[in-house]
NULUMDO-330981 format. One record per residue: residue number from 1; x, y, z of N, C-alpha, C, O in turn. Coordinates in steps of 0.02 Angstrom, whole numbers. Layout:
BEGIN
tornu_n_px_n_py_n_pz_ca_px_ca_py_ca_pz_c_px_c_py_c_pz_o_px_o_py_o_pz
NUM_X_Y_Z_X_Y_Z_X_Y_Z_X_Y_Z
...
//
This chain:
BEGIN
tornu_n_px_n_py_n_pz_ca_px_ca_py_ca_pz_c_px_c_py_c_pz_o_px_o_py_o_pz
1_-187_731_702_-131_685_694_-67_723_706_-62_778_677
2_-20_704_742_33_745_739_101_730_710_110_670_704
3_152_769_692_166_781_644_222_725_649_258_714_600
4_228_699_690_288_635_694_238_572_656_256_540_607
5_180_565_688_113_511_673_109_521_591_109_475_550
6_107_574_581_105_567_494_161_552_445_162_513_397
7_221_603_477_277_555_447_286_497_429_317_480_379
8_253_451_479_282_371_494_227_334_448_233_280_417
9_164_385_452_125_365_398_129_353_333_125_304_297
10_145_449_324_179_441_244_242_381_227_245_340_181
11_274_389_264_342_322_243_331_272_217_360_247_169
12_271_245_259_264_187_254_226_175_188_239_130_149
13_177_224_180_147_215_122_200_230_49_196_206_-8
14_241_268_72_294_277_2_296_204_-52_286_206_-112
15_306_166_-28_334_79_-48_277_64_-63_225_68_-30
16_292_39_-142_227_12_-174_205_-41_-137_146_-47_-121
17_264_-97_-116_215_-146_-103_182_-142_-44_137_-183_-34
18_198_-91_8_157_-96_69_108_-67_28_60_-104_37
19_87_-19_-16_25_8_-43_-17_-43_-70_-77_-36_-61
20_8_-106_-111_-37_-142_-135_-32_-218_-85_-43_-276_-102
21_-8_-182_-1_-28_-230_17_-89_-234_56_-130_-278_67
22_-81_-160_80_-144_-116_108_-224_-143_48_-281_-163_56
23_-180_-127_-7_-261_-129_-56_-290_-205_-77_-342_-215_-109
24_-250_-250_-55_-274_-314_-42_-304_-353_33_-340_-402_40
25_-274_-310_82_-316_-309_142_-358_-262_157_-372_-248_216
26_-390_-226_94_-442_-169_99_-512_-194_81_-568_-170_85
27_-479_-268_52_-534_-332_44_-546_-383_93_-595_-421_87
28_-505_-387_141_-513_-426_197_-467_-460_230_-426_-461_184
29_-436_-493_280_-387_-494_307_-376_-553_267_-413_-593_237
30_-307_-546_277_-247_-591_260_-180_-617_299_-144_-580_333
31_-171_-682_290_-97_-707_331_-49_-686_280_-54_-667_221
32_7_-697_327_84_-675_274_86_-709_220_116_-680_174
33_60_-770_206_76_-831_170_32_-815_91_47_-836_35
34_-17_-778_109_-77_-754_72_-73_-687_52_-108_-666_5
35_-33_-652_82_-2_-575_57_57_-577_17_64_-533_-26
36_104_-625_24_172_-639_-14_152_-690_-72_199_-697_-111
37_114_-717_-83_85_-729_-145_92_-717_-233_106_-753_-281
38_75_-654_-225_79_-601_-286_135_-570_-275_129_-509_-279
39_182_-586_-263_247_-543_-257_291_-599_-264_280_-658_-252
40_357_-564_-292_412_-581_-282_462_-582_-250_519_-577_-272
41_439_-590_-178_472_-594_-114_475_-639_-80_443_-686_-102
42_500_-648_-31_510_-689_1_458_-688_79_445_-634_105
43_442_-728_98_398_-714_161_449_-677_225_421_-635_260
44_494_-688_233_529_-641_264_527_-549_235_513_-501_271
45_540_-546_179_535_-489_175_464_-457_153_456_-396_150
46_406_-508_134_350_-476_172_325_-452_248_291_-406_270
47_365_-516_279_372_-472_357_389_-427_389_372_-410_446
48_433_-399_347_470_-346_353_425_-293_327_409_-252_370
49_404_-286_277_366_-233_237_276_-219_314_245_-172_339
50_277_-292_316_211_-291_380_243_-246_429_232_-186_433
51_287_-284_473_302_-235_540_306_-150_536_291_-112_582
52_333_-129_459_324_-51_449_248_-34_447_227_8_488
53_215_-55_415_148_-59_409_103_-65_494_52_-30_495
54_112_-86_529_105_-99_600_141_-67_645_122_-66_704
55_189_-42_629_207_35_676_193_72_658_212_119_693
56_159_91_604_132_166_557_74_139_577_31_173_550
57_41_84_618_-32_85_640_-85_63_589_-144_57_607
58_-63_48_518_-88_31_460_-131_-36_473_-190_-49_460
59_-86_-68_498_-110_-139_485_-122_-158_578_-110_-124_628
60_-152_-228_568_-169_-245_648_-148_-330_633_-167_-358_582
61_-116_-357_672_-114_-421_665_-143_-477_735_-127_-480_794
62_-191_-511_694_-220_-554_772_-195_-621_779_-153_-634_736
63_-206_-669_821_-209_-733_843_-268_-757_831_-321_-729_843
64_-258_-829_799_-318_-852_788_-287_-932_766_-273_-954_710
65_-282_-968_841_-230_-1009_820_-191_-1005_807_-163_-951_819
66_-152_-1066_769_-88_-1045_729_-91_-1015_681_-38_-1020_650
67_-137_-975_652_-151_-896_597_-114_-854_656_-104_-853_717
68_-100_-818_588_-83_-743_624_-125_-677_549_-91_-646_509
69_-165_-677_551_-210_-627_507_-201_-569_494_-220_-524_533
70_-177_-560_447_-176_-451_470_-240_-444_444_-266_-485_406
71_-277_-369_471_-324_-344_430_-290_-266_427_-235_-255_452
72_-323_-224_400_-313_-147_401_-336_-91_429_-395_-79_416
73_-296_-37_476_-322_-4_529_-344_66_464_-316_92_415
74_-398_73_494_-423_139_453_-411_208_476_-425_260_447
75_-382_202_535_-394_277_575_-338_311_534_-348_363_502
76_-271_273_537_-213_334_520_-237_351_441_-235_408_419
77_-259_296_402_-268_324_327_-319_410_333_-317_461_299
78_-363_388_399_-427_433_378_-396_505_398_-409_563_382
79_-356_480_434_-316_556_484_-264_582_418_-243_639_410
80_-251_525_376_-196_555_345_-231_605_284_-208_656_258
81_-298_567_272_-349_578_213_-360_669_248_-333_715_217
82_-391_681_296_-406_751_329_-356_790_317_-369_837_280
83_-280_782_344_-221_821_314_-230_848_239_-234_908_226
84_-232_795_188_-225_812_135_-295_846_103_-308_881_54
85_-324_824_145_-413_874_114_-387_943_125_-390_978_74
86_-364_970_172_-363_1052_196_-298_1076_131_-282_1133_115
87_-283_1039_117_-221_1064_64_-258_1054_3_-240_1096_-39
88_-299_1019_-15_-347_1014_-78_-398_1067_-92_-409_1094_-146
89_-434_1081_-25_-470_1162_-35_-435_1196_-36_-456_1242_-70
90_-357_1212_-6_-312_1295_-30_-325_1283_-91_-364_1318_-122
91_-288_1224_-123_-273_1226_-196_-326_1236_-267_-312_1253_-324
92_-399_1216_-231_-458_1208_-255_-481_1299_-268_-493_1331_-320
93_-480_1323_-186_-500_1401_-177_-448_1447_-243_-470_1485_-286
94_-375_1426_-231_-316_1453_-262_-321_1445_-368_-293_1481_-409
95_-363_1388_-379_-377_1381_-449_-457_1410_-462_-477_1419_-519
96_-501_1422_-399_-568_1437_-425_-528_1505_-450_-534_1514_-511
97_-494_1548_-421_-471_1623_-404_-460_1631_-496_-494_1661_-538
98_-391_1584_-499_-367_1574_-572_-414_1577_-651_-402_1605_-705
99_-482_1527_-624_-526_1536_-657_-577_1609_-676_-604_1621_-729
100_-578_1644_-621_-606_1699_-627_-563_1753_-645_-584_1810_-652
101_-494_1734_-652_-455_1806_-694_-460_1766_-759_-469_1800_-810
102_-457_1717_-765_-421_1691_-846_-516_1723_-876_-508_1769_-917
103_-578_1710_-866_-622_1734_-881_-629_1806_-870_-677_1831_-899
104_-599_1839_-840_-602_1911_-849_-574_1948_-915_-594_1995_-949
105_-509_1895_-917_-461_1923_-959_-490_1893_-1037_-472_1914_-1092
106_-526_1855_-1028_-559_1828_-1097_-620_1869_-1099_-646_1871_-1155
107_-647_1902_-1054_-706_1950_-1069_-679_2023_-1091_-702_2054_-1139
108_-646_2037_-1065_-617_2117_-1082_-516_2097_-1111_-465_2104_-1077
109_-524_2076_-1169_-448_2061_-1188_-393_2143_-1171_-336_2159_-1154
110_-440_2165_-1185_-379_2259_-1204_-373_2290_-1129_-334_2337_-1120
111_-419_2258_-1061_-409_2287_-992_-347_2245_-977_-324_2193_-1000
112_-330_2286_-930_-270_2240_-878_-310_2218_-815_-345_2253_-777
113_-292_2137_-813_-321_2118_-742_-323_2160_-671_-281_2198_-647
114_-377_2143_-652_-396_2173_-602_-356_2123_-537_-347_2063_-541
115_-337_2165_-482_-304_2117_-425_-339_2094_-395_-380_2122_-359
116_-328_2011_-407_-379_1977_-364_-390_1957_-287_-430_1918_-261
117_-327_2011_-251_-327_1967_-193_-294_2051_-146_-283_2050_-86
//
């Protein structure tokens, strides 16, 4: 994913309600009329919250008649999901490390840690 593609990703996801609008079309597609619902908005400014959502690639909107349906694109979440995995094993590798001095130092209290790295 590159690094403009994720930006536009993250953004979009910042805003709760595009987040819980994503997690109501993570159940199946929905029209505007059916997404602005549970909110206190206005269908205009659910449209607004959509089109960010649809240039960040999030969402997909079809024809189907006079529907217009969004459902939810999975690729950028999964691309965004991979980014944040490789930062979860540093941090994972970086606390196993932590774990094995804090148990050193609880096995031998009177040594000085050994350098772990």
């Amino acid at each position: 994913m590159s690094p403009a593609q994720l930006d536009v990703t993250f953004s979009a996801l910042a805003d709760p309600t595009r987040r819980a609008i994503l997690a109501r079309l993570a159940k199946g597609e929905a029209t505007v009329l059916e997404l602005a619902r549970p909110f206190k908005l206005s269908q205009p400014a659910i449209s607004k919250h959509l089109r960010v959502l649809e240039h960040a690639g999030l969402i997909a909107r079809d024809r189907d008649g006079s529907r217009r349906p969004c459902r939810i694109q999975a690729r950028p979440l999964a691309e965004a999901s991979r980014w944040l995995e490789d930062y979860r094993r540093l941090w994972e590798a970086n606390f196993e490390r932590l774990d094995g001095l804090l148990a050193e130092m609880q096995a031998n209290p009177s040594q000085p840690p050994a350098d772990p790295g």
